[in-house]
C-alpha positions in Angstrom: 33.6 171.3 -17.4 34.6 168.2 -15.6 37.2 167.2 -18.3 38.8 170.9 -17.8 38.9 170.3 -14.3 40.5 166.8 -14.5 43.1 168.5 -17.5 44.3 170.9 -14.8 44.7 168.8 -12.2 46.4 166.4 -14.6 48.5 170.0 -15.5 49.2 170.4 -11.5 50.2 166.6 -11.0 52.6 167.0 -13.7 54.3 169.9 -12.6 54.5 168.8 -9.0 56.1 165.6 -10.1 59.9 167.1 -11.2 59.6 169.3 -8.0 59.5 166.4 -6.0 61.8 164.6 -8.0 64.6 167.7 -7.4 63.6 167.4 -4.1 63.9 164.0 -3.9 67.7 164.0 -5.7 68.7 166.3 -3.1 68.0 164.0 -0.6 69.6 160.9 -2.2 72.6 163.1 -3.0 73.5 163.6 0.3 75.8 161.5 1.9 74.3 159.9 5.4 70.8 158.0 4.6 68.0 156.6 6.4 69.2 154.2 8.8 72.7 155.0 8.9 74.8 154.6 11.9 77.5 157.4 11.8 80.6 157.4 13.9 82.8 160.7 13.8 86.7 160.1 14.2 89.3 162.5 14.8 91.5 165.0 17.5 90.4 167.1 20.0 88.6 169.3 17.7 85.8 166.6 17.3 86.3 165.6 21.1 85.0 169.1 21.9 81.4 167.7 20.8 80.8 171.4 18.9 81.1 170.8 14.9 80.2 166.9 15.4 77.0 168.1 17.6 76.0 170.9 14.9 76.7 168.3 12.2 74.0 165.9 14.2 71.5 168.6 14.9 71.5 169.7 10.9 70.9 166.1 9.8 68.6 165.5 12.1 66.3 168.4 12.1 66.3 168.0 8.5 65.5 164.6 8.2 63.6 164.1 11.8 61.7 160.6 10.6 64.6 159.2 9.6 66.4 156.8 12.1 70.1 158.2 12.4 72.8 157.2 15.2 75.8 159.5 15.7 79.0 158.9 18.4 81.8 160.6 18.3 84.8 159.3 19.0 87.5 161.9 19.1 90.9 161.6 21.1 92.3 165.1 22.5 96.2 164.8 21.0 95.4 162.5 18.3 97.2 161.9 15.1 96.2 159.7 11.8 98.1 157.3 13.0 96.5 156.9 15.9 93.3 156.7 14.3 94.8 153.9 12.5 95.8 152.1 15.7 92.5 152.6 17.5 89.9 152.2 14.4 89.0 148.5 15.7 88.4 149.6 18.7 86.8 153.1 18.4 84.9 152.5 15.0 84.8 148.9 13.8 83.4 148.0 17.2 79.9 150.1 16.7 79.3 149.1 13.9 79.0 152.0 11.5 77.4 152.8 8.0 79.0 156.0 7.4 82.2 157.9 8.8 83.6 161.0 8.7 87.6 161.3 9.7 89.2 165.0 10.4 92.5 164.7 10.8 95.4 167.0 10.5 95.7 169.7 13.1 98.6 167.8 15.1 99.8 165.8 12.9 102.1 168.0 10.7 103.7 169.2 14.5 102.7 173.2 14.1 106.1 173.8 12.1 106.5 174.3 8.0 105.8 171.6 5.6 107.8 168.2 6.0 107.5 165.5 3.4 108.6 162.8 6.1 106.0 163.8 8.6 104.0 164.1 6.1 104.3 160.6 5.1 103.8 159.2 8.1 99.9 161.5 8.4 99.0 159.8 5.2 99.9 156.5 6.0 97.9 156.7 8.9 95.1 158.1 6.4 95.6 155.1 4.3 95.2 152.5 6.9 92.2 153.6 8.0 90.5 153.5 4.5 91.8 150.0 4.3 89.9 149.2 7.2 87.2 151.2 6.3 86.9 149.5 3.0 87.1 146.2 4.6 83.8 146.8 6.9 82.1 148.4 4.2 81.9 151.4 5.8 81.4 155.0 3.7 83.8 157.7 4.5 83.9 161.3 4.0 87.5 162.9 4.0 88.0 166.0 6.2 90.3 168.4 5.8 91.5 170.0 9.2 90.5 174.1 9.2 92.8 176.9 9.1 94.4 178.5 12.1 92.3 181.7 13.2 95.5 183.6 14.7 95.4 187.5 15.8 97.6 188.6 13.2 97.1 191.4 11.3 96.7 191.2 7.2 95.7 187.9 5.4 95.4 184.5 7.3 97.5 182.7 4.7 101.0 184.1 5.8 100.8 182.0 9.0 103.2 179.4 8.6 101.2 176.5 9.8 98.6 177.2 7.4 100.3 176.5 4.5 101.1 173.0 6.3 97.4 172.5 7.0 96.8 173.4 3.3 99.0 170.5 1.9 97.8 168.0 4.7 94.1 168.5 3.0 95.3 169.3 -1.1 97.9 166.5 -1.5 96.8 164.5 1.5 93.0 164.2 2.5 91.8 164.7 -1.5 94.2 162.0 -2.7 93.1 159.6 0.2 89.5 160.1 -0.8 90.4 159.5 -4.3 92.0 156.5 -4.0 90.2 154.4 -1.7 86.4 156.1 -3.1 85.1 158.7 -0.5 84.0 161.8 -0.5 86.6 164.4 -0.6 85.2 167.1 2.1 87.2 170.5 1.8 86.8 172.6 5.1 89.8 174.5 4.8 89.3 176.7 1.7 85.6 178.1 3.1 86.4 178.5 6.6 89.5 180.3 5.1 87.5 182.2 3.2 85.3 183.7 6.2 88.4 184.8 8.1 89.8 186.4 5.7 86.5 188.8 4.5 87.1 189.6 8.2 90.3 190.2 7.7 89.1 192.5 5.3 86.5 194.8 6.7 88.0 194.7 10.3 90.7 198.0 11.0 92.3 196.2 13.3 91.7 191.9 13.0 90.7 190.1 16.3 89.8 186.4 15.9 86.2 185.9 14.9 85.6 182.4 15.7 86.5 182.2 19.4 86.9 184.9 22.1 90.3 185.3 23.4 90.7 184.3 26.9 87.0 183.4 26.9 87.1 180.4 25.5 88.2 178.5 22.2 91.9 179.3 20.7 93.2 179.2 17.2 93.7 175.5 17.1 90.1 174.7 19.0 87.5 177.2 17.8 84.7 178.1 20.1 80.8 178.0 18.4 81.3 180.3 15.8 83.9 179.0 14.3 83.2 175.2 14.9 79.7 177.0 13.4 81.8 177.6 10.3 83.8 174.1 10.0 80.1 172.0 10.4 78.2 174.3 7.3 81.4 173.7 5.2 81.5 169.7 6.0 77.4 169.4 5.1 77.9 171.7 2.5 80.5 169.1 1.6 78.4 166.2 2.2 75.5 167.7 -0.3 73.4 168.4 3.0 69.7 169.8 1.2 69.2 173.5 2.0 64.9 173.1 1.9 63.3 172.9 5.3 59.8 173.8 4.1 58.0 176.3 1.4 54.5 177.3 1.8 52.8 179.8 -0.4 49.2 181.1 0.5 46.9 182.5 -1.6 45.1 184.8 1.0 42.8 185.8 -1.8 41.4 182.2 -2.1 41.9 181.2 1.3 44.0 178.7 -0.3 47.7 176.7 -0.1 50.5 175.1 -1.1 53.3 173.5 0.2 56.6 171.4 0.4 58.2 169.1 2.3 55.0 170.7 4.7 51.6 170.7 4.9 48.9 173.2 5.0 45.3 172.9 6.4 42.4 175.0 7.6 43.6 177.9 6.0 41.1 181.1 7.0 40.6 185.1 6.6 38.5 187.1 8.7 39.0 190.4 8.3 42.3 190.8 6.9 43.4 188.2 9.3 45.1 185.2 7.5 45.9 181.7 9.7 46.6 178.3 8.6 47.8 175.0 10.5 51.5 173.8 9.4 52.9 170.6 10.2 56.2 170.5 8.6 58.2 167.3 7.6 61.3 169.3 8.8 62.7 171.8 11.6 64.9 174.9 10.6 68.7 174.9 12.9 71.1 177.1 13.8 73.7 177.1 17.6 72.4 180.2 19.1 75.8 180.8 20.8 77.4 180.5 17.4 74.9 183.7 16.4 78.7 186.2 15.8 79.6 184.6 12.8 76.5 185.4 10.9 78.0 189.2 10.8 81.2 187.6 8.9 78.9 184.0 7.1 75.7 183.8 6.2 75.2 180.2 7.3 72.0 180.0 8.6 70.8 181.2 5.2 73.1 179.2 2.9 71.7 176.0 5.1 68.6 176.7 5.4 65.4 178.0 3.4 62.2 177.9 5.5 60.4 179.7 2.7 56.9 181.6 3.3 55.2 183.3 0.4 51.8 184.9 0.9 49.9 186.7 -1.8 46.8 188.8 -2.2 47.1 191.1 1.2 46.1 194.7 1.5 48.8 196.6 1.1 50.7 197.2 4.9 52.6 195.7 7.7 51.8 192.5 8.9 52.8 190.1 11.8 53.8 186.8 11.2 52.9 184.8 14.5 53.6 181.0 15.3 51.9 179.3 18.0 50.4 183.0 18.8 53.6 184.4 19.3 55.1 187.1 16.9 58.2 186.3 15.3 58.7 188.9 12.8 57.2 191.6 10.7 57.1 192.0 6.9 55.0 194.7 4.5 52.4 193.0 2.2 54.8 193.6 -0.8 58.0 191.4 0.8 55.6 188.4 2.1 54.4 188.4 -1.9 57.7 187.8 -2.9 58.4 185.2 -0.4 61.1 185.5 3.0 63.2 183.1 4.7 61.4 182.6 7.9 64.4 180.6 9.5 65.9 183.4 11.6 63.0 184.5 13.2 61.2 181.3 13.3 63.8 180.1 15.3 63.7 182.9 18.2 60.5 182.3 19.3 57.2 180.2 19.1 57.1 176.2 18.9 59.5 176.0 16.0 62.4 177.4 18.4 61.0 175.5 21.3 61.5 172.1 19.3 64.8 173.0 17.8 65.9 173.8 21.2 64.4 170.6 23.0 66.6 168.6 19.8 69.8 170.3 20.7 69.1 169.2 24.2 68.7 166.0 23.9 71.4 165.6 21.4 74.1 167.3 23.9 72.7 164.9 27.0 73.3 161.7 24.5 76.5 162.9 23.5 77.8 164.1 26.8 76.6 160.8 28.4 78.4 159.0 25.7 81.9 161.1 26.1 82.3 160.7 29.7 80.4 157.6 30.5 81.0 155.1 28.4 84.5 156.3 25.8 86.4 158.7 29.0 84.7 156.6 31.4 85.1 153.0 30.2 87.0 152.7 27.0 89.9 155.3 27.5 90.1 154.8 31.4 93.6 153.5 33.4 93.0 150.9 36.0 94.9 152.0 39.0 94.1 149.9 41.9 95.9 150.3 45.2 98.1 147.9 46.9 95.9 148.4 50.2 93.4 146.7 48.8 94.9 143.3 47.7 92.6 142.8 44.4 94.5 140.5 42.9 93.1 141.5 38.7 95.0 140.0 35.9 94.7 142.3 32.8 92.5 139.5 31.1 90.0 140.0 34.3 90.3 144.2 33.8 89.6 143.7 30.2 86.2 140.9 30.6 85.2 143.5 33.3 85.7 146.7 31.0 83.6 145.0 28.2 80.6 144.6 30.1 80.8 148.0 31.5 81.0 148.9 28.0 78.3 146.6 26.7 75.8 147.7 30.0 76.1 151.6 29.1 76.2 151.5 25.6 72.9 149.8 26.4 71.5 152.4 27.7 72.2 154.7 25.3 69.6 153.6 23.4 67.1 155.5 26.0 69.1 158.6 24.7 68.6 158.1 21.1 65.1 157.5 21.9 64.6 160.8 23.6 66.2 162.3 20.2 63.9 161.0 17.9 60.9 162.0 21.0 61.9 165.8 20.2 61.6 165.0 16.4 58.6 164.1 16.4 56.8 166.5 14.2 53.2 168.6 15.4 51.6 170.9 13.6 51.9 174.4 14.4 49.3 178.2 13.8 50.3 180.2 11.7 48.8 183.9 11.8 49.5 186.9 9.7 47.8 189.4 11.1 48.0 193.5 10.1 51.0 195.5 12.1 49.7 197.6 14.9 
């Protein structure tokens, strides 16, 4: 008996192992690792601190023990070229692992296809894989995303599109060829989504922003820049596995991945169990319109929950005591997503929440206190008050300002990796009322 025992667990070991493996390729296949500083360069589209954040919140709550820094360092009006210019000062000088560059938007001058202009967006391109190179520094190519006009039919006839279209296909993929980065195509998926819209919708009003309430064509509001960060870590082979748990309710008995189950119980027909997960499920509530048009928040994200031998019924599923859905026995044998509802209630939405904040104080403190307030800032100084300030003296003065906050914006990372910090949670699933 004891060798029959030993021969299953043998069996279970062995078929656990290429799970984890897959599990563990995943992980290694995607593009920003463990200790990676990341630095995101590009227009006013990542100055807006929407796709970069969402990018930043995805890694993160995916990965929560790993030790990840992101700054963003976009310039509203920017071109490639000024990328180029800047990339000493912006990039080189924080001293990144990994980079992601989206540029494009202004660059082609919102008019048809130029091959001169064109030129001069790819040189810019080029330089900054030269330098990029140089630091050993990992890049990931961005195309720029498609205008989301209020014309009526398909989006494509928009003749800055087309433009947009060439600046990724013949610019962006070729850069990322050449100089050995990732080639990251957001234009094709975010196209994609307006035009099923286009589709279904009798008349088409834009679907990634709100006209006159925020967000235009050129700088989407959260549902689109929703759209533009799932194609970039779809891009970047970002793992779709939160966590999978599979009770036996039968046997008062689990399993798990990337999770882990204890004190599993049935009184009853009352199932619980603790969970503490070794990730956090994410989605931008504001960005909640585009799931109608892109299923997102599924395609990211599987926060899987199987549950077998129940009664037949309806049962609650509760976290932390509060319920966050309602499935029939049948449906929770199969297995659901729990993502969407885990994530409107209960101490899984509370945690993803407290991420977000803490990620938008870092990043807003970052934005306008140390690269508006410091780096980018004019020195005007009036005549009334006889400072005599050579430039070399604004410039020693400048750095230390720069060195002092960027200083304290370790406190800020600190209170992001705080609200990662992973507790274990109830879980109940209790019969329907």
């Amino acid at each position: 008996m004891r060798k029959v025992i030993l021969s299953l667990v043998a069996l279970a070991v062995l078929w656990a192992a290429p799970v984890r493996a897959a599990e563990k390729a995943k992980s290694e296949k995607f593009f920003f690792k463990d200790g990676d500083v990341v630095v995101m360069i590009g227009d006013s589209i990542t100055e807006q601190h929407l796709y970069s954040n969402y990018v930043e919140m995805w890694t993160v709550t995916r990965f929560p023990a790993w030790k990840l820094t992101f700054r963003n360092v976009g310039i509203s009006g920017d071109r490639s070229t000024g990328g180029n210019r800047r990339f000493e000062r912006d990039v080189l000088r924080l001293k990144p692992t990994a980079l992601t560059v989206d540029f494009g938007m202004n660059d082609g001058n919102y008019t048809a296809f130029d091959e001169k202009t064109f030129k001069t967006y790819y040189d810019g391109l080029q330089g900054m894989a030269d330098q990029a190179k140089a630091a050993k520094i990992r890049v990931a190519w961005v195309t720029p995303q498609p205008l989301d006009t209020g014309d009526q039919g398909k989006t494509e006839p928009n003749k800055y599109n087309p433009t947009l279209e060439k600046y990724g296909d013949n610019g962006v993929k070729e850069i990322a060829k050449k100089n050995d980065g990732l080639f990251v195509d957001q234009f094709h998926p975010y196209l994609a989504v307006l035009n099923k819209a286009r589709g279904e919708m009798e008349k088409y009003s834009p679907i990634t922003y709100t006209p006159g309430k925020g967000g235009d064509a050129v700088h989407p509001a959260p549902p689109g820049q929703a759209v533009m960060a799932a194609s970039i870590l779809k891009g970047l082979s970002f793992p779709k596995l939160v966590a999978s748990v599979e009770i036996d309710a039968a046997k008062t008995s689990g399993t798990a991945k990337n999770a882990k189950v204890t004190d599993v119980t049935e009184k009853d027909g009352r199932l619980s169990f603790q969970q503490l997960d070794q990730a956090i499920p994410f989605f931008p509530p504001e960005a909640e319109s585009i799931l109608k048009w892109s299923p997102i928040l599924d395609d990211l994200t599987d926060y899987r929950l199987k549950v077998t031998g129940l009664k037949d019924g309806s049962y609650e599923v509760r976290l932390g005591g509060k319920k966050v859905a309602e499935y029939s026995a049948a449906e929770l044998a199969k297995g659901i997503n729990l993502a969407a509802a885990a994530l409107k209630e209960g101490p899984v939405a509370d945690q993803a929440k407290a991420v977000k904040t803490a990620i938008e104080k870092k990043n807003q403190y970052h934005h306008d206190r140390i690269f508006r307030g410091v780096v980018l800032a004019g020195v005007q100084v009036p005549d009334w008050l006889d400072l005599k300030l050579n430039q070399a003296e604004i410039e020693r003065r400048r750095q230390a300002a720069f060195e002092e906050r960027l200083a304290k914006m370790s406190e800020y990372d600190d209170a992001v990796r705080n609200a990662l910090e992973m507790k274990p949670h109830t879980v109940e699933i209790v019969p329907a009322k």
